[in-house]
C-alpha positions in Angstrom: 175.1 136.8 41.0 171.5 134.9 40.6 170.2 134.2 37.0 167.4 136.4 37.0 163.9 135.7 35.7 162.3 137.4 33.0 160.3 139.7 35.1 163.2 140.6 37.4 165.5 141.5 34.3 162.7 143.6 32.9 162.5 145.4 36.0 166.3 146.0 35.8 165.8 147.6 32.5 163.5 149.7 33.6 165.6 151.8 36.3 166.2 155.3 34.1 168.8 157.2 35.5 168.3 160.0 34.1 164.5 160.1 36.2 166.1 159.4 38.6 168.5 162.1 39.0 165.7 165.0 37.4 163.5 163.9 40.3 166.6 164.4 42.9 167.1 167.6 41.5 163.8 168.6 41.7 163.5 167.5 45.4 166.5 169.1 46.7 165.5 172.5 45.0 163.1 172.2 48.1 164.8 173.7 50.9 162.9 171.3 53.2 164.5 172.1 56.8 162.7 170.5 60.1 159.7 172.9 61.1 159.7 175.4 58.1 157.0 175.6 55.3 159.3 174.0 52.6 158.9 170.6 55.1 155.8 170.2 54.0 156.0 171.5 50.5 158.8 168.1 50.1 156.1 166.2 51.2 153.3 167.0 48.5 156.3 167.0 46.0 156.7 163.0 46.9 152.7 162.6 47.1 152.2 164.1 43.7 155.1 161.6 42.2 153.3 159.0 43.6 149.9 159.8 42.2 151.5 160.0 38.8 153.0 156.4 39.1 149.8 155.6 39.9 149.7 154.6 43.6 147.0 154.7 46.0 148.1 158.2 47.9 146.9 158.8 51.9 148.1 162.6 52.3 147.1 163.6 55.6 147.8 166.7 57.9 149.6 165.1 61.3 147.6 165.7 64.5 150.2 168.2 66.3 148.9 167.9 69.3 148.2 164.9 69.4 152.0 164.7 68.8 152.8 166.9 71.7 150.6 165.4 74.5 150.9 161.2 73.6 152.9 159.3 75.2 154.4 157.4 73.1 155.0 160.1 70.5 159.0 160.6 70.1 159.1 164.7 70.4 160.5 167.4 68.3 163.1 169.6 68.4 161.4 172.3 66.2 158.1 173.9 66.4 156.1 173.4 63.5 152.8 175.0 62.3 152.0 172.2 60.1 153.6 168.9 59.3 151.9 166.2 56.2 152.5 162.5 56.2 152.4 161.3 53.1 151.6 157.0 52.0 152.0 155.7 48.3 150.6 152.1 47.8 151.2 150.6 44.6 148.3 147.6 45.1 149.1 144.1 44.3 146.6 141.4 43.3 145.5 140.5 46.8 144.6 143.3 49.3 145.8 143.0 52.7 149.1 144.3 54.3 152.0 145.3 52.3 154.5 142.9 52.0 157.0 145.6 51.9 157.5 149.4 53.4 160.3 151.6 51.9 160.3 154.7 53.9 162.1 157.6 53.9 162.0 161.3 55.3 162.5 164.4 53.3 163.0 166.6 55.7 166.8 167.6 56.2 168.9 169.8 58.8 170.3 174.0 57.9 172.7 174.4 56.0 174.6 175.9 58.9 177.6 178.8 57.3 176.8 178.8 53.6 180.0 180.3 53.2 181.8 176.9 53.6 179.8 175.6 50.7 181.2 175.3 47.0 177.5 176.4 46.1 174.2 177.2 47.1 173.3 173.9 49.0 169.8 174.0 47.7 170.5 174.5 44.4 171.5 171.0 43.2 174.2 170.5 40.7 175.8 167.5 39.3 179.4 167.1 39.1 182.1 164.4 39.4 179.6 161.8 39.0 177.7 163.0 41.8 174.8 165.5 42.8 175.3 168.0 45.4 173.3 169.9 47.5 171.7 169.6 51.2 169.7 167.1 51.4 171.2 164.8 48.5 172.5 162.2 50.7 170.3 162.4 54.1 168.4 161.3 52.5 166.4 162.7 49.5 168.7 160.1 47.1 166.9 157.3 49.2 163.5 159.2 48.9 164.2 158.9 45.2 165.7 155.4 44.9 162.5 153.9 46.2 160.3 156.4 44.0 162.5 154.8 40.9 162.3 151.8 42.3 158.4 151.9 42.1 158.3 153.7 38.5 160.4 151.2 37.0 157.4 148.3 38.2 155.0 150.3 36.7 157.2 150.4 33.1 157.6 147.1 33.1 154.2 146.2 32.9 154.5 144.4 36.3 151.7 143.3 38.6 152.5 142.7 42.1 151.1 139.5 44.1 150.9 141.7 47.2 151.1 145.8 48.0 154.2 147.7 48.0 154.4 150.8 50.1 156.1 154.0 49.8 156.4 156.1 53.6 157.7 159.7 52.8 157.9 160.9 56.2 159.0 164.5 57.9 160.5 165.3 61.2 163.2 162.4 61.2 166.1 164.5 61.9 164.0 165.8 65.3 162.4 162.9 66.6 160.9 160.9 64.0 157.5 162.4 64.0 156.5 161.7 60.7 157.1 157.9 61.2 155.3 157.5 64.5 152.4 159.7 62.9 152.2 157.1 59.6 152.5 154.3 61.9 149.6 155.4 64.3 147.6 156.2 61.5 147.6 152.1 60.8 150.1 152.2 57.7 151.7 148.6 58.3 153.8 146.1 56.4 155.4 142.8 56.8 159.1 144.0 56.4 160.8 147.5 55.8 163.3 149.1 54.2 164.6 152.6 55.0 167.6 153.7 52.5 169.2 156.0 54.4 172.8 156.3 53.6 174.9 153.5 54.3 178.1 153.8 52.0 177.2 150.3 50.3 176.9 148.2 53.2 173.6 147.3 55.1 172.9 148.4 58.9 170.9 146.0 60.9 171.1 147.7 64.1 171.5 151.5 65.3 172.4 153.1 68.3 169.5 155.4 70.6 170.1 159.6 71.2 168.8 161.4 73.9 169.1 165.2 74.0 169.4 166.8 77.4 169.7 170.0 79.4 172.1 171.0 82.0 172.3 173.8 84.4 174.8 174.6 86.3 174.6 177.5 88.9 177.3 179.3 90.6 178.1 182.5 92.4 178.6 185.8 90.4 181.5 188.3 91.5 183.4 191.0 90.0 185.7 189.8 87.9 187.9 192.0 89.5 187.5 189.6 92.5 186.6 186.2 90.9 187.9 184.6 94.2 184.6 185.7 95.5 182.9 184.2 92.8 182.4 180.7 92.0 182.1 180.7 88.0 179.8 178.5 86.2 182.0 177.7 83.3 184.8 176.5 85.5 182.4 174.3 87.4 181.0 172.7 84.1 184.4 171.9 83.2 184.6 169.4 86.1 181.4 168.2 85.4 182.4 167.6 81.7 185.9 165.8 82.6 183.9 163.5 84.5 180.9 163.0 81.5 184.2 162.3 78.9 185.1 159.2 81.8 181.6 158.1 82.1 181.2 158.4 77.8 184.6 156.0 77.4 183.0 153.5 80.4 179.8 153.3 77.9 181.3 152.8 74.9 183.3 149.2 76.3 181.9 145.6 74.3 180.2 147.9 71.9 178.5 145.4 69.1 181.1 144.6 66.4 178.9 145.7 64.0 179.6 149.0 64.7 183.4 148.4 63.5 185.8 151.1 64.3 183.8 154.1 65.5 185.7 155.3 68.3 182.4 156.6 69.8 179.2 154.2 69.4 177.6 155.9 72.0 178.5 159.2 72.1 178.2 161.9 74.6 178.2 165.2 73.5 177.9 168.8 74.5 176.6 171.0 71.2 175.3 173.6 73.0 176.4 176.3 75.7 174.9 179.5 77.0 177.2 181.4 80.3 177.1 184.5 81.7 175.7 188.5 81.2 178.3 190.5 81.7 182.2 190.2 80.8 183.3 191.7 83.9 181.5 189.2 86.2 181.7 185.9 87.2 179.0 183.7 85.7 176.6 182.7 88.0 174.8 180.5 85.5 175.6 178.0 82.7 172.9 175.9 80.6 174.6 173.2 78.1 172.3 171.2 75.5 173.8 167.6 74.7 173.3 164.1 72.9 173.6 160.8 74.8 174.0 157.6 72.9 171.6 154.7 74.1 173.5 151.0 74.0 171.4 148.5 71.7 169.0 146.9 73.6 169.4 149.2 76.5 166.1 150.7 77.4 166.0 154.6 77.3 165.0 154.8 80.9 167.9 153.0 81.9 169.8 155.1 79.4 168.3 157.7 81.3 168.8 156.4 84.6 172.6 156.1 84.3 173.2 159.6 83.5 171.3 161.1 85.8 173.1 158.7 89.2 177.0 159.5 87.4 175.6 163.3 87.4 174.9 163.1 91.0 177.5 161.4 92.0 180.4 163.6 90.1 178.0 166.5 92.0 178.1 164.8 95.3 181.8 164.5 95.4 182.7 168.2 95.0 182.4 170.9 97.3 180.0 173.1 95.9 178.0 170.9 93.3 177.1 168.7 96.7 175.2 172.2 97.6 173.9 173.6 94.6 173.7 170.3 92.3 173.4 170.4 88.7 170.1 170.2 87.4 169.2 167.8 84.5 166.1 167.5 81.9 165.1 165.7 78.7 164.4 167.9 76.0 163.7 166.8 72.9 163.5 164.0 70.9 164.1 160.5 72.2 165.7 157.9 69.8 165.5 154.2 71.4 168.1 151.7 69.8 166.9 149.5 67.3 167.4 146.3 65.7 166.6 143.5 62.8 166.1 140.4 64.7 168.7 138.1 64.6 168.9 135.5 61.3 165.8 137.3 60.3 165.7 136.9 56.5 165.3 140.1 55.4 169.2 140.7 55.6 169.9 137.6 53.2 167.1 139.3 51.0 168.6 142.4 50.6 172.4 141.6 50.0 171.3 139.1 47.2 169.2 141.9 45.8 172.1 144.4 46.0 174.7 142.0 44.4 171.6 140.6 41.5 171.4 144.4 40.6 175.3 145.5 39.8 176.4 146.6 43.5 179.0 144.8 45.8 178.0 142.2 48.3 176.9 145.2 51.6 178.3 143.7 54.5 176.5 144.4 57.9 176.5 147.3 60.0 175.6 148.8 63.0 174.9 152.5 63.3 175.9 155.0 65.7 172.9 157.8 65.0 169.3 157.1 66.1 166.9 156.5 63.3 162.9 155.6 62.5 163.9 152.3 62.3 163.5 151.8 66.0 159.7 153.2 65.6 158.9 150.3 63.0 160.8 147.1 65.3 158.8 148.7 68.2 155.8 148.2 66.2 156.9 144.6 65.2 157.7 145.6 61.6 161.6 143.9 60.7 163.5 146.5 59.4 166.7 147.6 58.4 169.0 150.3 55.9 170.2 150.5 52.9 170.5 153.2 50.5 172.6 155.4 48.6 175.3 157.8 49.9 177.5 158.1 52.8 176.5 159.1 56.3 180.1 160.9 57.0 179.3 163.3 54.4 175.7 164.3 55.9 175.1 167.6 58.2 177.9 168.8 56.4 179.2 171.3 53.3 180.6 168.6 51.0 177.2 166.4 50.9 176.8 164.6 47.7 175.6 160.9 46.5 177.0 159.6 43.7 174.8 158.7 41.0 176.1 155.1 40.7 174.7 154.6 44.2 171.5 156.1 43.7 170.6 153.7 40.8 171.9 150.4 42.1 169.8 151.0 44.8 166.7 151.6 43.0 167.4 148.5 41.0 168.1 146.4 44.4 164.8 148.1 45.9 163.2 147.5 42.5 164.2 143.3 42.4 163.4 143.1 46.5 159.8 144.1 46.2 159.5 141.7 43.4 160.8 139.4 45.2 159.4 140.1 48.0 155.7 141.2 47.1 155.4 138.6 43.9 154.2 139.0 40.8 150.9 138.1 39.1 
């Protein structure tokens, strides 16, 4: 651990837990799922914090249609009526650029069976050292690390050389609307940080997702008489044996950064629809799915691979090579992304990390798609690190531990010191 300066220790001080965890309380209460109302209610929750630390706040309704019809835009999964972006710029002695982005959505996925949670999952409560609740570890906790972060700059009475900036973005679970939206809108930086979970180590790198459509068509018969029939279900099982062989070719010389995870690359099947009647033989399947883009592999080769293994596991059976399955893209489209290599970032925020209390973060890779392939796209070095760990998010046990959520507020708090200077 560094000696700290003056300034920096100051800062230190100035983390208040128990802000900290109110405001993560507070932000949780909002049951902020992708495309409802309570999305963009998060999002004025984070704006008005922001006016009271007294940042420069850009509130903004996103152009949806805009969103819908661009090219570049990363698509949604949800419909929405509405969506906000939502910029905080605490403004440093010299205009220009911020040195530094934190950014962080606040949108968050259903709660799925409520019945499997200890509690209401958007009614927070702390226990075991930890706060609970949907939306506590993806990633409202990192939301509210870099909101500490920024209070405790403005406590200590410190002036930055250059702006911070605050992103509070929606639509990250779907697509990563909010991000492309702030980005297009011209909010920039030199570096970011997102803190999305990363169960105390730092991810440089993340895999790409894909979500696709398959139909698969048969021949309907009495049941009575499925030899007549050809059945849907039965044919999809072929065609799934043969996507589990292409999945395991994919996931060979994976980056080592992504340590043991059996599946770096997944392909996955969450979805499946067959059949009208109980007494027939389907004549139609459709199955939704997730396909995990290789770093550095571009999505239309991604793409591109898929769609020749699908025709040739078609072509080689007898009555897929008549009545192929069809394939689409729906959805949203995660490309990989990555901090460049020896890029100093990294160095920067593992010193931070260990100069605020927290163990040395080794590097990781990730196997989820993120926004952080929307900032390297738009030449803005980025990686993660935040409070929380992934394994627990999407699911009934989410929590963060309170420990986690302030050493990174400190760490966020000494990197845009650091990183921003101070006048």
């Amino acid at each position: 651990m560094a000696e700290l300066s003056a300034v920096e220790a100051r800062v230190l001080s100035a983390v208040d837990e128990q802000w900290a965890v109110t405001r993560l309380c507070e932000l949780v209460a909002v049951p902020s799922v992708g495309g409802t109302p309570a999305e963009s209610e998060a999002q004025h929750l984070v704006a008005d914090r922001l006016e009271e630390l007294g940042c420069a706040v850009d509130r903004w309704s996103i152009d949806l249609a805009a969103a819908a019809t661009a090219a570049d835009a990363p698509g949604q999964e949800v419909d929405r009526t509405e969506a906000w972006g939502v910029v905080g710029t605490v403004p440093g002695a010299e205009d220009g650029t911020p040195a530094l982005v934190l950014s962080g959505h606040t949108d968050v996925v259903p709660p799925g069976d409520r019945s499997l949670w200890p509690a209401d999952p958007f009614v927070p409560r702390i226990a075991d050292g930890a706060v609970h609740g949907r939306g506590t570890c993806d990633m409202k906790a990192g939301v509210v690390a870099a909101l500490t972060a920024v209070r405790a700059l403005g406590t200590a009475g410190v002036r930055l050389a250059r702006p911070l900036a605050l992103h509070a973005v929606v639509g990250e679970e779907d697509g990563g609307l909010g991000a492309w939206a702030t980005l297009r809108r011209g909010h920039t930086g030199d570096v970011c940080v997102i803190p999305e979970p990363t169960a105390q180590s730092v991810m440089t790198a993340h895999a790409g997702a894909l979500t696709f459509r398959l139909e698969v068509s048969g021949l309907a018969a009495h049941g009575a008489l499925r030899h007549r029939g050809v059945s849907a279900i039965e044919l999809f099982g072929s065609l799934h044996e043969g996507l589990r062989a292409f999945e395991a070719e994919r996931q060979r010389d994976a980056d080592p950064r992504f340590g043991d995870a059996p599946f770096p690359y997944g392909l996955s099947i969450g979805r499946l629809e067959a059949g009208d009647w109980a007494s027939s033989v389907p004549d139609r399947l459709v199955a939704e799915g997730r396909y995990g883009v290789r770093l550095g592999e571009p999505v239309e080769v991604a793409r591109a691979a898929l769609e020749a293994r699908l025709a040739e596991l078609c072509a080689g059976h007898p009555w897929l090579s008549e009545h192929p399955a069809r394939l689409t893209w729906t959805g949203g489209a995660f490309a990989s992304g990555e901090l460049p290599a020896g890029h100093p970032l990294l160095p920067a925020v593992r010193t931070a990390v260990v100069d605020a209390g927290g163990p040395d973060p080794a590097e990781r890779a990730l196997t989820a798609g993120t926004d952080l392939r929307l900032y390297s796209a738009a030449g803005i070095p980025t990686l993660h690190y935040g409070p929380g760990d992934l394994e627990l998010a999407h699911g009934p046990l989410e929590r963060v531990p309170v420990a986690e959520l302030v050493t990174a507020a400190r760490a966020l708090a000494l990197l845009a010191v650091r990183t921003c200077g101070v006048r």
